[in-house]
VEXMIMAR-663216 format. One record per residue: residue in three letters; z, y, x of N, C-alpha, C in turn; residue number from 1. Coordinates in Angstrom, 3 decimals. Each point is the difference from the previous one (the first is absolute). Example, Ala and Ser with C-alpha at 12.3 -4.5 7.8 and 13.67 -1.06 7.14 Angstrom:
VEXMIMAR-663216
r type: ALA, n.c3: 7.800, n.c2: -5.690, n.c1: 13.190, ca.c3: 0.000, ca.c2: 1.190, ca.c1: -0.890, c.c3: 0.000, c.c2: 1.200, c.c1: 0.900, seq: 1
r type: SER, n.c3: -0.720, n.c2: 1.050, n.c1: -0.350, ca.c3: 0.060, ca.c2: 1.190, ca.c1: 0.820, c.c3: 0.730, c.c2: 1.090, c.c1: -0.770, seq: 2
This chain:
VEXMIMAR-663216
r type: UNK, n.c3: 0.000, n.c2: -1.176, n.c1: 0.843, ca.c3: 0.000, ca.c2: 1.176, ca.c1: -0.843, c.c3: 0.000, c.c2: 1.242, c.c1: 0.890, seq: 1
r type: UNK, n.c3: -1.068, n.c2: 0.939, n.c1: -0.180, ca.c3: -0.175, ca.c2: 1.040, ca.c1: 0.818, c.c3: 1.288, c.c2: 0.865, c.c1: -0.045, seq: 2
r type: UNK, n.c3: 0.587, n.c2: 0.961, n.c1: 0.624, ca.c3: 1.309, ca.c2: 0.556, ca.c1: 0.322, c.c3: 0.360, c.c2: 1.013, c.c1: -1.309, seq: 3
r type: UNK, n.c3: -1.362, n.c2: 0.903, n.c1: -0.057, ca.c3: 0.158, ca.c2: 0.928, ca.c1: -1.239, c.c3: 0.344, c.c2: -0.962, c.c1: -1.120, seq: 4
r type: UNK, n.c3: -0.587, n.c2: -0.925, n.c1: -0.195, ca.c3: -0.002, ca.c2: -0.566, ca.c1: -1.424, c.c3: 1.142, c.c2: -0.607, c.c1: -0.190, seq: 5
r type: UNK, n.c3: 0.786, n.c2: -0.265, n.c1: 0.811, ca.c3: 1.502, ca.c2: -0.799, ca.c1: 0.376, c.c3: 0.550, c.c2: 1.317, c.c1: -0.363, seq: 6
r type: UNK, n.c3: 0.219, n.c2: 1.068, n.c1: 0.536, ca.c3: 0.925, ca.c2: 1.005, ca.c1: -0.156, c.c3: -0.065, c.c2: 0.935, c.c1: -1.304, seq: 7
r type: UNK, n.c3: -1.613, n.c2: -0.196, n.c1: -0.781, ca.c3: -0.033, ca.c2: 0.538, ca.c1: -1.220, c.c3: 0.979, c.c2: -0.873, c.c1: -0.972, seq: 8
r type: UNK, n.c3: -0.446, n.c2: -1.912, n.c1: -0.240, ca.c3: 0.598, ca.c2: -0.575, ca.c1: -0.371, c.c3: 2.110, c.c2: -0.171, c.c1: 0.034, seq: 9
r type: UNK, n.c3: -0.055, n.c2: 0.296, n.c1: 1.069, ca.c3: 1.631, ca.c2: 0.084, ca.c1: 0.097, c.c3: 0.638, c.c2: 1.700, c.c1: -0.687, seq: 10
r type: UNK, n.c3: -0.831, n.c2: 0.715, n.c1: -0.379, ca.c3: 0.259, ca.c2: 0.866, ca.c1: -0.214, c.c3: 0.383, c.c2: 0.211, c.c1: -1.821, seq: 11
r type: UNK, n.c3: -1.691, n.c2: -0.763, n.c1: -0.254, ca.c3: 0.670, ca.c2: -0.297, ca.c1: -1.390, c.c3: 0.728, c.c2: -1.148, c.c1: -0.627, seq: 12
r type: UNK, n.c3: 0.005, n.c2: -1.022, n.c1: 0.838, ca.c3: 1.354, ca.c2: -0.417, ca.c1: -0.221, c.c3: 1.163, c.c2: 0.651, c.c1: 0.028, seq: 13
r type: UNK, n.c3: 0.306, n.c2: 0.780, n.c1: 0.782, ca.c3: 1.169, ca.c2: 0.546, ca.c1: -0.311, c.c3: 0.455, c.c2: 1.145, c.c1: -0.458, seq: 14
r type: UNK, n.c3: -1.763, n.c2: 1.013, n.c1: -0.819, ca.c3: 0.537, ca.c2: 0.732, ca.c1: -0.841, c.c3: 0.070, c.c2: -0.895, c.c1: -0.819, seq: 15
r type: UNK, n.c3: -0.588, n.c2: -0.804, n.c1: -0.479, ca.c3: 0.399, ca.c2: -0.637, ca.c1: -1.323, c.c3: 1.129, c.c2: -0.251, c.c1: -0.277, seq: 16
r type: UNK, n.c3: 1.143, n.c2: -0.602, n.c1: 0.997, ca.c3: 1.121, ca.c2: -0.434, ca.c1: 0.197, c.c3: 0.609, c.c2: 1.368, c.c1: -0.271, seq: 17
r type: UNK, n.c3: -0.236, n.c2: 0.715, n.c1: 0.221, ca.c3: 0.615, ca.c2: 1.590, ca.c1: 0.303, c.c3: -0.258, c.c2: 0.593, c.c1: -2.021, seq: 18
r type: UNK, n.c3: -1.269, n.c2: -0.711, n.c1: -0.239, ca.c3: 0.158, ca.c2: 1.041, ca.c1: -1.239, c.c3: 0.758, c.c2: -1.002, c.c1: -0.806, seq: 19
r type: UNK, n.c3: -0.015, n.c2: -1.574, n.c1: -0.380, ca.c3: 0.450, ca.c2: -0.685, ca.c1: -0.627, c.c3: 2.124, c.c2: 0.498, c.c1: -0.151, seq: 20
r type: UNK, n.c3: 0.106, n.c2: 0.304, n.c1: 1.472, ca.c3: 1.678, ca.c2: 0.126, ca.c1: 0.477, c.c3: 0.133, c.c2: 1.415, c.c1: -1.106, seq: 21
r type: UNK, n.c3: -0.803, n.c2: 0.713, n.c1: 0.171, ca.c3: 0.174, ca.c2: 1.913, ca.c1: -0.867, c.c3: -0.188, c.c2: -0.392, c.c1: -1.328, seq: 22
r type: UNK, n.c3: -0.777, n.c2: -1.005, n.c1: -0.541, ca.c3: -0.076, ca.c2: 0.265, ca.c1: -1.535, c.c3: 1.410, c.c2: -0.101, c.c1: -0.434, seq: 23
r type: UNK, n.c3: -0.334, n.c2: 1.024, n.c1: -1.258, ca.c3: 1.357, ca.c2: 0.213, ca.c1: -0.466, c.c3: 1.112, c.c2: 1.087, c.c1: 0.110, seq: 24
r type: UNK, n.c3: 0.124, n.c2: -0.700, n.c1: 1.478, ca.c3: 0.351, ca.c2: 1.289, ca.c1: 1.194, c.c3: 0.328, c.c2: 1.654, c.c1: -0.204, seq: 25
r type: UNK, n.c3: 1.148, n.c2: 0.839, n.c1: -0.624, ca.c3: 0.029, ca.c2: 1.182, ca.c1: -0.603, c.c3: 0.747, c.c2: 0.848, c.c1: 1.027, seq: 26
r type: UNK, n.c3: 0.971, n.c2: -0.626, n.c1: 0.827, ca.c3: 0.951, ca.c2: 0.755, ca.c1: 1.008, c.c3: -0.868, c.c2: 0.517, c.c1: 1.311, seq: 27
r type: UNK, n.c3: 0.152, n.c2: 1.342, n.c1: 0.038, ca.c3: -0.809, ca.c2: 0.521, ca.c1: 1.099, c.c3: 0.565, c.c2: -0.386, c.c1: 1.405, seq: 28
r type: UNK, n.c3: 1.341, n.c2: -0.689, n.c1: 0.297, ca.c3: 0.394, ca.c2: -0.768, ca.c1: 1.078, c.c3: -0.491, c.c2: -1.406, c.c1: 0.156, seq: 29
r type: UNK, n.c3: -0.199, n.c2: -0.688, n.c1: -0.923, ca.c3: -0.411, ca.c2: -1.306, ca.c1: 0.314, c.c3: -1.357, c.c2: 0.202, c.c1: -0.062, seq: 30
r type: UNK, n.c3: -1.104, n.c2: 0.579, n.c1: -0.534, ca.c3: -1.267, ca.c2: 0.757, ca.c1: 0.325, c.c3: -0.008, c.c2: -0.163, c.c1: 1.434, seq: 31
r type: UNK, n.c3: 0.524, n.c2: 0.928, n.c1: 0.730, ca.c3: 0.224, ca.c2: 0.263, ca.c1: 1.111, c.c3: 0.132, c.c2: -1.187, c.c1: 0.929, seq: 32
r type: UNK, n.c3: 0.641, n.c2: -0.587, n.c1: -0.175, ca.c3: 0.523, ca.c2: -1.214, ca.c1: 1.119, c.c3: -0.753, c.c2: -1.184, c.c1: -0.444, seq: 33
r type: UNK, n.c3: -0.964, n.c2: 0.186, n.c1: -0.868, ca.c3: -1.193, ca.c2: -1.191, ca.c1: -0.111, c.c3: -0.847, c.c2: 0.790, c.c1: 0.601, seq: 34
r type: UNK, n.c3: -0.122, n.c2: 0.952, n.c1: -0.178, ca.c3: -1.331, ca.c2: 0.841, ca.c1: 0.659, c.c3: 0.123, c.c2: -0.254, c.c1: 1.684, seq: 35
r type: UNK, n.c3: 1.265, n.c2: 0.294, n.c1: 0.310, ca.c3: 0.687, ca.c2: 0.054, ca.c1: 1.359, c.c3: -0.778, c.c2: -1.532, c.c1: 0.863, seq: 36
r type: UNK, n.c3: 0.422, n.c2: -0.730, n.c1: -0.925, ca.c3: -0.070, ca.c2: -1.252, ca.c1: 0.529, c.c3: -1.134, c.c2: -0.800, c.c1: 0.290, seq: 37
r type: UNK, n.c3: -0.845, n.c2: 0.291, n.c1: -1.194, ca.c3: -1.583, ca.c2: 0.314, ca.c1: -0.344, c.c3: -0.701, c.c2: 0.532, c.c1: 1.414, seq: 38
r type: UNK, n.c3: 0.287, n.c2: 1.318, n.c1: 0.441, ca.c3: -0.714, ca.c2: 0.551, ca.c1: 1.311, c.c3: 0.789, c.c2: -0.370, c.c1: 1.289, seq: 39
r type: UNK, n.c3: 0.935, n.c2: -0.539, n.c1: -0.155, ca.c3: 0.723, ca.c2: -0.286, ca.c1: 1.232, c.c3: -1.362, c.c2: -1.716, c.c1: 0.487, seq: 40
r type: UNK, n.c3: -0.430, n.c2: -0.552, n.c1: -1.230, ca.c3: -0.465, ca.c2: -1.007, ca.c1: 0.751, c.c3: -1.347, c.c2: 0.172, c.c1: 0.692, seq: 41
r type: UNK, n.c3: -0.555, n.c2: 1.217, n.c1: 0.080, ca.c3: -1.117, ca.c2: 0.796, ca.c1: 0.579, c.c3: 0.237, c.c2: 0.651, c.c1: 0.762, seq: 42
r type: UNK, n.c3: 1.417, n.c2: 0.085, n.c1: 1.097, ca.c3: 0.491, ca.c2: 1.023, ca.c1: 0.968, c.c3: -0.191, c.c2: 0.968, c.c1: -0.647, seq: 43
r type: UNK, n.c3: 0.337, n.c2: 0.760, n.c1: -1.088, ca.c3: 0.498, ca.c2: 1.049, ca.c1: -0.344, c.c3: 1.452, c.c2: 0.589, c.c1: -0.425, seq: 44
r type: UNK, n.c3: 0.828, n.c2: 0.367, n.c1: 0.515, ca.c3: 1.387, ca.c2: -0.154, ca.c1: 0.007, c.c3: 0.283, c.c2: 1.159, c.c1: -0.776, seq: 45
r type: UNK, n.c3: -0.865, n.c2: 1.198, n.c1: -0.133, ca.c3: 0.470, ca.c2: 1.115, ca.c1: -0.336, c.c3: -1.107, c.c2: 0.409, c.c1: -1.508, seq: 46
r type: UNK, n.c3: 1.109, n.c2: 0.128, n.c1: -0.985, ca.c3: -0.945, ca.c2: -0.023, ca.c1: -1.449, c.c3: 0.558, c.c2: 1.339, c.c1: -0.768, seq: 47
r type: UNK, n.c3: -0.656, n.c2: 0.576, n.c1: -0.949, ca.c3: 0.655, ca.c2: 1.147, ca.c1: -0.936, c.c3: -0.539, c.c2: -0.491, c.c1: -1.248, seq: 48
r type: UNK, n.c3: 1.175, n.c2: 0.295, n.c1: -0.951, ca.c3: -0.065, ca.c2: -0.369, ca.c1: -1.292, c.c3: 0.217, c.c2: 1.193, c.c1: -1.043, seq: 49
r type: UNK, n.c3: -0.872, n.c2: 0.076, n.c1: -0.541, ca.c3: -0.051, ca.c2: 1.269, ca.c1: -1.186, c.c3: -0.619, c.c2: 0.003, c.c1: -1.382, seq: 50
r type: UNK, n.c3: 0.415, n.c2: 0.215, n.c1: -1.057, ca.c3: -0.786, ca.c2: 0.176, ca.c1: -1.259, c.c3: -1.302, c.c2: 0.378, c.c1: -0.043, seq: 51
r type: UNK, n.c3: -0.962, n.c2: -0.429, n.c1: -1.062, ca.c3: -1.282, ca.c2: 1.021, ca.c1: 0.361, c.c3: -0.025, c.c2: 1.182, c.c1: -0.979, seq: 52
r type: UNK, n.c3: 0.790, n.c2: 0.950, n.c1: 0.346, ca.c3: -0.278, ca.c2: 1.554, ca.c1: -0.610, c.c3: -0.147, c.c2: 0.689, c.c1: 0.691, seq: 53
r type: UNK, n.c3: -1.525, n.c2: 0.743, n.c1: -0.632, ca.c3: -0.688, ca.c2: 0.547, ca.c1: 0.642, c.c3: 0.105, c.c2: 1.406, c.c1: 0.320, seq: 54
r type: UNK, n.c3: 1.194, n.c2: 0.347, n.c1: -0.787, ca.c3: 0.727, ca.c2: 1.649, ca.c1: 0.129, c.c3: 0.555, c.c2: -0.243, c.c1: 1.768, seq: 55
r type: UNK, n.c3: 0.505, n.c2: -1.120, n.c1: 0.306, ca.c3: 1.513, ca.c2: -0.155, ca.c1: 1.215, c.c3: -1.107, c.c2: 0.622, c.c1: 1.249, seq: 56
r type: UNK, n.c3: 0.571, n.c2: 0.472, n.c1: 0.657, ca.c3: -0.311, ca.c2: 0.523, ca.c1: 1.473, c.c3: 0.975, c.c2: -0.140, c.c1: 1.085, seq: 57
r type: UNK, n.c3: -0.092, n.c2: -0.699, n.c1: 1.160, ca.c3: 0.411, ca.c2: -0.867, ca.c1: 1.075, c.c3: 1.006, c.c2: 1.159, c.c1: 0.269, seq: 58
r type: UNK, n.c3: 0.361, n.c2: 1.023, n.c1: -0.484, ca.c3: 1.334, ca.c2: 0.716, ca.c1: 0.295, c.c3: 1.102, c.c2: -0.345, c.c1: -0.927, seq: 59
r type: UNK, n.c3: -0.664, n.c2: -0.695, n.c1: -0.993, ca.c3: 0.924, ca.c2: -0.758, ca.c1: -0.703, c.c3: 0.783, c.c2: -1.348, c.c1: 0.420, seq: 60
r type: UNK, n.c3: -0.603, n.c2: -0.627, n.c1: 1.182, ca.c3: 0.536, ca.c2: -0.925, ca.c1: 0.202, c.c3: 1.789, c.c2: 0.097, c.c1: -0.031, seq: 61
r type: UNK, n.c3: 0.342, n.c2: 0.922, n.c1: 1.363, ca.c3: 1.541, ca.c2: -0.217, ca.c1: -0.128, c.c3: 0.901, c.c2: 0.036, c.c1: -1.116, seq: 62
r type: UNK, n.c3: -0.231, n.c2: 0.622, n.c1: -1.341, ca.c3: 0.315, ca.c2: 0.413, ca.c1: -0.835, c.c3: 0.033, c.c2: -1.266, c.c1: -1.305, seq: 63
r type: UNK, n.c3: -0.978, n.c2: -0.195, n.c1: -0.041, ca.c3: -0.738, ca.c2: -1.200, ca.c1: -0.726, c.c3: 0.822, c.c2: -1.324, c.c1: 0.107, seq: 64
r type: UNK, n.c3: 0.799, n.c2: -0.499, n.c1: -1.020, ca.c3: 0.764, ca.c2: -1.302, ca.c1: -0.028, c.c3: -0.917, c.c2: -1.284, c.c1: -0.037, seq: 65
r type: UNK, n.c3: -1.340, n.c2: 0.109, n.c1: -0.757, ca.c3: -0.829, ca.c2: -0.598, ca.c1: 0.143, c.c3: -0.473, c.c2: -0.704, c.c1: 1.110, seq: 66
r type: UNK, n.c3: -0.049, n.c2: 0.877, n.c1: 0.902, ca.c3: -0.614, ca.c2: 0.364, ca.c1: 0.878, c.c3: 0.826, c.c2: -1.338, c.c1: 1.485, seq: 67
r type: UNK, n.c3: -0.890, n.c2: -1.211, n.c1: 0.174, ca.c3: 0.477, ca.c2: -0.517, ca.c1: 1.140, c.c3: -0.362, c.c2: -0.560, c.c1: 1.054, seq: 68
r type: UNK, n.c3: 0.495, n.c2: 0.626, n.c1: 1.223, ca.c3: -1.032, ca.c2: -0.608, ca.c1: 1.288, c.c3: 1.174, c.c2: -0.394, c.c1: 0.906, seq: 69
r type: UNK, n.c3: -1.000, n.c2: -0.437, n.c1: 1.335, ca.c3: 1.001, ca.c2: -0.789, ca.c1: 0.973, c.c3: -0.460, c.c2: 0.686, c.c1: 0.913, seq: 70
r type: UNK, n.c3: -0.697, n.c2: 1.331, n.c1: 0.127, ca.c3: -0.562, ca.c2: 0.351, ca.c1: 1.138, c.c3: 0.981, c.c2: 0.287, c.c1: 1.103, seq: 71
r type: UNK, n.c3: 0.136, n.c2: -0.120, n.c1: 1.623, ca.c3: 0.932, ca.c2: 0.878, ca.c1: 0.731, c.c3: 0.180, c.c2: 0.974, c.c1: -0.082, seq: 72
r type: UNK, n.c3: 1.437, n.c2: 0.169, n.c1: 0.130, ca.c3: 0.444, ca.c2: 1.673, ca.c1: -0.477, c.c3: -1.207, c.c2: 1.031, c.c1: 0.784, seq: 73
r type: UNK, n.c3: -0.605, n.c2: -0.292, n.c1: 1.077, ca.c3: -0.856, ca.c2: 1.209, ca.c1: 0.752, c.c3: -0.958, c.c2: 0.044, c.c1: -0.505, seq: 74
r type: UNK, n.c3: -0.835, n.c2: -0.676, n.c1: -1.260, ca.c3: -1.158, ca.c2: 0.104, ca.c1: -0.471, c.c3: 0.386, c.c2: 0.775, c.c1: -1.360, seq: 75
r type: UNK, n.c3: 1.019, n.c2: 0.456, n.c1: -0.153, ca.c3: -0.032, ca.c2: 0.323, ca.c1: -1.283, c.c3: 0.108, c.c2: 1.514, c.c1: -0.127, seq: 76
């Protein structure tokens, strides 16, 4: 199996796994820590989680309870 086609395939395997775990799913923390877990298996360690309204502007983040990431404190 050529390399791309291995790494597309593992991918939707495990969004699938990823959306099957969210259905239902209403708490914007456990959202989060499936999402978390979801990109952690793609070396992505660092994720932001937010509603989609289209009023919010990224100065809203700190403010915003919604609003949840894991970024290092120096990126923020």
């Amino acid at each position: 199996m050529h390399l791309l086609e291995a790494a597309r395939e593992a991918f939707a395997v495990e969004f699938g796994r990823f959306l099957d775990q969210t259905d239902g799913v209403a708490q914007s923390e456990r959202l989060f820590d499936l999402l978390s877990a979801f990109a952690v298996n793609f070396d992505c360690p660092w994720i932001a989680y937010d509603t989609l309204a289209p009023q919010k502007r990224l100065k809203s983040v700190q403010r915003d309870p919604a609003v949840i990431l894991n970024f290092p404190d120096e990126w923020q």
